[in-house]
N, C-alpha and C positions, 0 to 999 in steps of 0.2 A: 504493500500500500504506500508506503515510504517513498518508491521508485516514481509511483503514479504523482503523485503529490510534488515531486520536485519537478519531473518533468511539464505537471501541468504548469509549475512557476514560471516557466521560459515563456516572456513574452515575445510575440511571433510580429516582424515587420516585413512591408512592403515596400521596397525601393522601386519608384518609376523613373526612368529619365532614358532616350535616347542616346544619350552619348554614354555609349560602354564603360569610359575611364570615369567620369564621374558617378558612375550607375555604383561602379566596383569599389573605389574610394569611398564613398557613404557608406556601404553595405559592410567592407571589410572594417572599418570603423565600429561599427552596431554590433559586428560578430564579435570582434574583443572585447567590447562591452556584455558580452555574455548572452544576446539576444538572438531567437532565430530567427531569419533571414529569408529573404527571399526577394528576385530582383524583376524587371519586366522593361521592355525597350519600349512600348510605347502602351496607351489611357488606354485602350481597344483592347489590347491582351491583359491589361490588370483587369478588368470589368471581368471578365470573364473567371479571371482567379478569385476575386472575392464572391461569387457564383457560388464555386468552388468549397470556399474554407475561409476562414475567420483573420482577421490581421488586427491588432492592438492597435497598429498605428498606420499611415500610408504616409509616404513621404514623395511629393511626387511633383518633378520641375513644371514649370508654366509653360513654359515653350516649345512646343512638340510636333512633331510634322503630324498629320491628319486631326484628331481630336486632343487640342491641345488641356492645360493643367486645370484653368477656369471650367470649361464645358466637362470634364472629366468630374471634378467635385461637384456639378450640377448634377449629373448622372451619380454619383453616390448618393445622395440628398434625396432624390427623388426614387429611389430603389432601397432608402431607409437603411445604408449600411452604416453600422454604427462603429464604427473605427473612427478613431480620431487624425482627423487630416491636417500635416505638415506642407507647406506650398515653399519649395525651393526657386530662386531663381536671381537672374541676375539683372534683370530688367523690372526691379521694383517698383510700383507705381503706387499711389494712396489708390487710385480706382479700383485696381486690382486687388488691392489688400483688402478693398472693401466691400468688392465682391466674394473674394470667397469666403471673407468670415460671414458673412449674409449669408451663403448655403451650407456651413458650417465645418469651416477649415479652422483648429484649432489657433492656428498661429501661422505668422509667414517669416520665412529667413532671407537674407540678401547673400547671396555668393560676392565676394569670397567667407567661407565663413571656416573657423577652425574644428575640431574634435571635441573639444570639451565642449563650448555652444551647443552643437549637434544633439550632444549626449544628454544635457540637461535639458534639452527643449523635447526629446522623445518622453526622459523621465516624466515631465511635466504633463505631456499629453494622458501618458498611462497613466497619472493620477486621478487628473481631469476622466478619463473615461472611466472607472472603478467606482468614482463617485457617483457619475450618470448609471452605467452601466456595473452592477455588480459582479463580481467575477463568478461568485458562486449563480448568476441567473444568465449569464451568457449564454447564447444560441449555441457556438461551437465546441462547449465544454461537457462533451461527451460523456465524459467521466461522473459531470453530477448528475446527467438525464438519467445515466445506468441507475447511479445509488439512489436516486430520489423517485423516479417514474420508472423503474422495472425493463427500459427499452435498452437490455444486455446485450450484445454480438459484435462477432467482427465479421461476419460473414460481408459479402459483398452486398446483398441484399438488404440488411440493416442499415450499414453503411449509408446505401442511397435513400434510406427510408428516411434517418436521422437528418440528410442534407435536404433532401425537399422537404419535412418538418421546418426544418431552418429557413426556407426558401418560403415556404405557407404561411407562415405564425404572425412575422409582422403587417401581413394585409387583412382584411377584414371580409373576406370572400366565402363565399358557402362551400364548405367540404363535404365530398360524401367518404366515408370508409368501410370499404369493403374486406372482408375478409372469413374467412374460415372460426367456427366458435374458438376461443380460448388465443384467440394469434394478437389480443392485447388491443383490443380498437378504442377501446375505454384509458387506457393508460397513453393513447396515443393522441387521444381529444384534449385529455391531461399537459399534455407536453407542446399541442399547439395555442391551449390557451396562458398557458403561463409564459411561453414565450411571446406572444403576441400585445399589443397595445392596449387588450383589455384583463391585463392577470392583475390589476387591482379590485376589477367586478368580479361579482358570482361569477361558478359555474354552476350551472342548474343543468338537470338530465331528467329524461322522462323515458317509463321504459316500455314502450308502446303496447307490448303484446300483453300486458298485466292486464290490462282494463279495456272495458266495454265502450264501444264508440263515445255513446257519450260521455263517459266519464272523461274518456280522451280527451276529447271537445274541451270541457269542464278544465281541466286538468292544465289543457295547453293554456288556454282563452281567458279562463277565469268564469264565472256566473254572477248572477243578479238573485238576487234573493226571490223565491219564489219561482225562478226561471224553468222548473222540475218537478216531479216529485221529491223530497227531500230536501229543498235548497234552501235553508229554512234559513243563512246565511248567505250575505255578498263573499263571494271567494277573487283570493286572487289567483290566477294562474301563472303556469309555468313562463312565459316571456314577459311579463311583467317583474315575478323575480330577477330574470335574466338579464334585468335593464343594466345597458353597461358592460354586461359581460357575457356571457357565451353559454348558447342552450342547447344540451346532448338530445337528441331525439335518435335514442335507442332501439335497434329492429324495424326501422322507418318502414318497410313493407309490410309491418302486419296495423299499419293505417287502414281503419275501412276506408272506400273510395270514393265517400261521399265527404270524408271529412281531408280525403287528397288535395280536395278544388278548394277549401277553403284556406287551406296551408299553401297552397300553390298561389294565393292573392296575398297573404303574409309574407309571400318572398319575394312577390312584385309589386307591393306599395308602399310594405313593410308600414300596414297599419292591421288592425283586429279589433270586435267589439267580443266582449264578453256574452255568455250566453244569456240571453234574453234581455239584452240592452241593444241600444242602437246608437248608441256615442261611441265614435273612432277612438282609437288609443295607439300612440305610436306603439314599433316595434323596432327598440333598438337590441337588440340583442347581436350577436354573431352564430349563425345555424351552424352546427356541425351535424350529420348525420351518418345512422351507421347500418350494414344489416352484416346479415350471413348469407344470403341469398343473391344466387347468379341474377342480376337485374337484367339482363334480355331476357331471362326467361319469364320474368314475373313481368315485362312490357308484355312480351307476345302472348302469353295465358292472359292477358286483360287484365289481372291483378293488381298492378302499378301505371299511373298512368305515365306515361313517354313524357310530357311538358314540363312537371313537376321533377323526373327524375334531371333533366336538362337542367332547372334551377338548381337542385341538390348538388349535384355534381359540376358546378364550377372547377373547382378543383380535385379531382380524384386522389386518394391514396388506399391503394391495392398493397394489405399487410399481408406477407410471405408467409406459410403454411411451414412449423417447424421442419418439417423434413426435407423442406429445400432452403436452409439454412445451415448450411454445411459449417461442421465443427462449433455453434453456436449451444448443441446440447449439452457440451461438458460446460462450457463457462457459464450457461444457466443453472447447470447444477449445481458448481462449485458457488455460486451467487446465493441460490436457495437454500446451501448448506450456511450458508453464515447468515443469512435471515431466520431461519430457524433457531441455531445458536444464541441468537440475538435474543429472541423472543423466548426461548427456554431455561436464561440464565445459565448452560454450561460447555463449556468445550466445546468445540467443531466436530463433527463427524468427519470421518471417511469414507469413502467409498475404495473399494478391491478394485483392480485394473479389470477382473472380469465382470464386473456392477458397470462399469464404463462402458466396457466393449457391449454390453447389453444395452445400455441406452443411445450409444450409437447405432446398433443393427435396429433397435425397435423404428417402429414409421410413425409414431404420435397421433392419433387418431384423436386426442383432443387438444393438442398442440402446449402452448408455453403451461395452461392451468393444470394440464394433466401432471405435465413432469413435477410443477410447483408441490400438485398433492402428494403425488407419492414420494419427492425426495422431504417432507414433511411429516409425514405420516411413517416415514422410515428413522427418522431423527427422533420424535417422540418416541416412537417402540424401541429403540436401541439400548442398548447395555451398556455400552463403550469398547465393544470391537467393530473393528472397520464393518462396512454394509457389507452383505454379499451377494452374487447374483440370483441364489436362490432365492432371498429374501424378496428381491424387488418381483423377479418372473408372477409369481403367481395376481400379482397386481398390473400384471400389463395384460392387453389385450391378447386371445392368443394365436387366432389366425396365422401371426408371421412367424411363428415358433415352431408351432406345431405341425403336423399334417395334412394340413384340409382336405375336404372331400374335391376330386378332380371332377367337373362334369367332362363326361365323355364324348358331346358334340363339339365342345368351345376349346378343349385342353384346358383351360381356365379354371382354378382353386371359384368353389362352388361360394358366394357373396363377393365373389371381387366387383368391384364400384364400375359402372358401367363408362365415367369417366377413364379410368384405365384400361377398362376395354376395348375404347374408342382409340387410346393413347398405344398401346400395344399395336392394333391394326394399323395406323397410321405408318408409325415407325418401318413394320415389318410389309407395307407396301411397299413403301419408300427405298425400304431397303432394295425389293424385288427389283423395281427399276433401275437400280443403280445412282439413289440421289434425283434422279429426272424428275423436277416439281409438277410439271405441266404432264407427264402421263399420268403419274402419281394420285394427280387429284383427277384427271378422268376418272380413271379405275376408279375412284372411289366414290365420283360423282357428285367432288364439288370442284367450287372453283380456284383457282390459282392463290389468289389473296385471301380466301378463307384456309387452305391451308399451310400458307404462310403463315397466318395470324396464330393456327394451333401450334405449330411447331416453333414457334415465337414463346408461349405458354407450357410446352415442353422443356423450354432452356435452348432450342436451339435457333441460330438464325444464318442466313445466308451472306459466306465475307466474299468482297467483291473477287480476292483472286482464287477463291479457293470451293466455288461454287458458283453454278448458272441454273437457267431451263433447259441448256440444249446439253449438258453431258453431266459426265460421273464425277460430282464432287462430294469435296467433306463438308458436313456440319461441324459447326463451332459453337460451345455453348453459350448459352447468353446467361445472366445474374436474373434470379428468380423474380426479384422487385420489378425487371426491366420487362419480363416475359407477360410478366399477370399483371403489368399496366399496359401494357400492349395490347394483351389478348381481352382487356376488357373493354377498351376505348374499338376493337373490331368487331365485339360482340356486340355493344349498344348499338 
């Protein structure tokens, strides 16, 4: 822990300047200042890095061929990156100084300028931002989203999950979140409301499938005393709490469809009257919404209606099913081992290498909640010798262990998911052809970009030298976040 905690100290810079020897000079400076570093030749490729990942500070000349140093810090201001901006340059002017501290450049320095200046004007900036910006609520500080909001992994897919989180939080846009029971959609609503503009408001969640339309109604809206049977009280409801901050609408598809159309004018007037009142009431809230359910399929079964899911989904985030978060189940275990610890007053458990190798081969059929329960429920039961694998087997699911019954028409272990039945077929066309996309989906009778899209949601995708339509190439995998936002923006 020790390691993580010094590491997370190094605060990280951005050197911009076109001219290489000045670029290298500043930068080599800040490194023996003990800072990490990092440089860029011109505003166009920094933009793009702070995209990317987090920088304490930006240090970046005015004068730049294409987008120069002014326009560069308009474009941070207006994409809310909150690094504290350095404006180097040697063509000092009050105007300039006073435009960029108007779009909020910490300070400006005039070249020629020496080492120490340099070093005390970054230190300053990083104080200056720590006061704004708290280091323990920083967007790029992975390490507290882990310890505080449960969002554990290195996998590649976390990864990108955590950076669009970072990239979501500070705008004010409707998100939907999709994902498999237990894959964290709750902890993920968590982490874009506290990073976003409104983590001093509530968060309010409503968890749709509990209650009967009207309650829902009730629930969301509020009522008028009298407005029912039993409203023998004015209530207030769920967006009203939510004023100011951000309202979880839980299993958003099990909405009846009459109370769709009424949420679907919440999202495009962002007003509502309470039930059996007829006075508007804003709606300031921020909607995040969530389900388990494939949304084309609840559009096309008429369930959900298409316009509403269009407003929900501004922004999609598609959370990765554990088992294609490769190597992410030991570091959840070892996670859930010291939460546990925590919570039971004693010593850390263990776990046997063959307890490990066991929750590796298993496939999580309820994904992060399942592993949570059982490495929980193996910590309470324990003695104080390491876990063992017998211990855990009999609490896992047993399908992938055991022997299932084969049906004799399919080859196929008798309940396999009809999703991996689809997914095996595909594969093993694909194969037959030789990679040929375009027989491929003949044969199989759909079309080219539908099965693209599946084998997108497979992991895999098509690299420009090493696969076509017209011959025998390789598939290359794709990162499971990248696949199941893919494959749902082709499904809708």
């Amino acid at each position: 822990m020790s390691g993580m905690n010094k590491k997370r100290s190094r605060k990280r810079i951005l050197v911009v300047d076109d001219h290489a020897a000045a670029r290298e000079s500043v930068s080599d400076v800040l490194r023996s200042g003990g800072y990490e570093v990092q440089a860029s030749s011109s505003a166009s490729q920094a933009l793009a890095m702070v995209r990317q990942e987090m920088f304490h500070v930006i240090i970046t000349d005015l004068q730049m061929p294409g987008m120069d140093g002014l326009e560069f810090i308009r474009q941070l201001h207006h994409r809310r990156i909150q690094s504290q901006v350095i404006m180097v340059t040697a063509h000092a002017t009050i105007a300039s100084a006073v435009e960029a501290m108007r779009f909020g450049a910490f300070d400006y320095l005039e070249k020629p300028f020496n080492a120490t200046r340099l070093e005390e004007l970054v230190k300053q900036a990083i104080q200056r931002g720590q006061l704004l910006v708290p280091e323990e609520n920083h967007p790029e500080n992975l390490a507290h989203i882990a310890e505080n909001l449960g969002l554990v992994g290195k996998s590649r897919a976390m990864q990108e999950l955590r950076c669009r989180i970072r990239q979501v939080a500070p705008t004010d846009e409707t998100v939907l979140i999709c994902g498999e029971s237990g894959t964290g959609k709750e902890l993920v609503t968590r982490a874009v409301h506290q990073l976003s503009q409104r983590a001093a408001g509530p968060l309010v969640s409503l968890n749709c499938p509990a209650l009967s339309p009207q309650l829902t109604e009730s629930e969301l809206f509020g009522h008028r005393r009298g407005a029912f049977t039993g409203a023998d009280d004015d209530r207030v409801g769920r967006f009203e709490l939510a004023e100011g901050g951000t309202i979880l609408l839980d299993e958003i598809t099990e909405i009846d469809h009459t109370l769709q159309a009424k949420l679907l004018r919440v999202l495009q007037e962002h007003t509502f009257e309470r039930v059996g009142c007829n006075k508007s009431r804003n709606a300031n809230a921020r909607v995040v919404a969530s389900t388990n359910r494939d949304m084309a399929t609840e559009i096309a079964a008429g369930r959900f209606r298409q316009d509403l899911y269009y407003r929900l989904a501004v922004i999609p985030l598609e959370l990765p099913p554990l088992r294609q978060r490769e190597g992410d189940v030991q570091l959840l275990a070892d996670y859930f081992l010291q939460r546990a610890a925590s919570r039971l007053g004693r010593g850390e458990c263990e776990l046997e290498p063959a307890a490990r190798d066991l929750f590796a081969a298993y496939h999580w059929p309820g994904n992060v909640r399942e592993l949570e329960n059982i490495v929980t429920r193996a910590c309470v039961l324990n003695t104080g010798a390491p876990i063992t694998a017998d211990e855990l087997r009999p609490w896992l699911e047993q399908p992938e262990f055991g022997n299932p019954a084969i049906d004799q028409h399919t080859g196929f272990p008798v309940g396999t998911k009809l999703e991996e039945l689809e997914r095996q077929m595909i594969l093993a066309t694909l194969e037959h052809y030789g990679g040929h996309r375009a027989r491929t989906a003949e044969a199989l009778g759909i079309g080219v970009r539908t099965l693209s899209g599946k084998l997108r949601a497979y992991g895999f995708a098509p690299h420009t030298k090493e696969f076509s339509e017209e011959g025998n190439r390789q598939l290359l995998p794709l990162t499971s976040a990248d696949s199941a936002g893919k494959n749902h923006k082709q499904s809708a």
